[in-house]
Structures are given as C-alpha cells and as structure tokens.
N, C-alpha and C positions, 0 to 999 in steps of 0.2 A: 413420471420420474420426479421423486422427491431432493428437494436441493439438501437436507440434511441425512436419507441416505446416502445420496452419492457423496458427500462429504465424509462421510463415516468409511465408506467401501474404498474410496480415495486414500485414507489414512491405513485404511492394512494393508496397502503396499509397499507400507515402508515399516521398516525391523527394528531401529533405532529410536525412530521421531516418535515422540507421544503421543497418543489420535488428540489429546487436549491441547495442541502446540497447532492443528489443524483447524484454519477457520474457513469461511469463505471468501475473505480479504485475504486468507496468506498466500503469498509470493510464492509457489511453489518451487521454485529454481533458484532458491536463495536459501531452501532447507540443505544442512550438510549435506544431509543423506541422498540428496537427487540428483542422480547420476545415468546412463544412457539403461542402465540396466533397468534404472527404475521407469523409465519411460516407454520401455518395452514394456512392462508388469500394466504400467497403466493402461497401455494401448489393449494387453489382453483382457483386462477387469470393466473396458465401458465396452470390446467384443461379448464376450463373455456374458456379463451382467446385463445389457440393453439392446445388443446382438446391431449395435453400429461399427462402423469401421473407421479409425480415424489413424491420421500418420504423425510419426514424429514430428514433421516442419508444423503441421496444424496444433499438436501441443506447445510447439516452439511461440505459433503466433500471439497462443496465451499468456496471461501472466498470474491472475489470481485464479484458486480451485471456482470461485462464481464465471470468469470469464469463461475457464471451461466447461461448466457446467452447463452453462449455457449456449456455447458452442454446440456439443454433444447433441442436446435437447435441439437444437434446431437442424440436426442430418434429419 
C-alpha cells in the first residue's frame, strides 16, 4: 500500500473538496465536507480497495489521512 495512492483514493470520496486541498497532514474532520456519510464511503473504499475492515470509532481515533493510513496499513 502506497501512502500517495491512498491519499489520492481518500480524496474521491469526497464531491466537493478538491483532491489538491487533500494532503497527508490534512485534518480530515475539519474538511466541510466530512460528514457521517463520508465516513461510511471511506469505510467502504479501504474494504473495497485493501479488502481490511475498519469502524467508524477507529476512523474517529484518527486525525490526519497519514494517521489513517497508517492505522489501515498495520490491520
């Protein structure tokens, strides 16, 4: 798993937000756009894409797209 694919596949979960407004430092729960919907999207896109299983409270304990990424990377 590459941290600037999942950075990239991260950011077209969201409709509004730019993928260029998307780093590995960004906050992701501080973007307008991220909301309970979008954290379902994400839960299905690192199933989906990396075929792990992760829950809302484990996204919650995140903060930037690197914390998660590398949350992810170590199920």
């Amino acid at each position: 798993m590459e941290l600037q694919d999942f950075i990239a596949k991260f950011a077209q979960q969201f409709d509004d937000t730019d993928e260029s407004e998307i780093t590995a430092e960004t906050v992701y729960s501080d973007l307008d756009e991220w909301s309970s919907l979008t954290t379902l999207s994400i839960i299905a896109f690192i199933k989906t894409e990396y075929g792990k299983s992760i829950t809302g409270k484990e996204i919650r304990t995140c903060s930037t797209v690197l914390d998660l990424f590398n949350f992810v990377s170590s199920l």
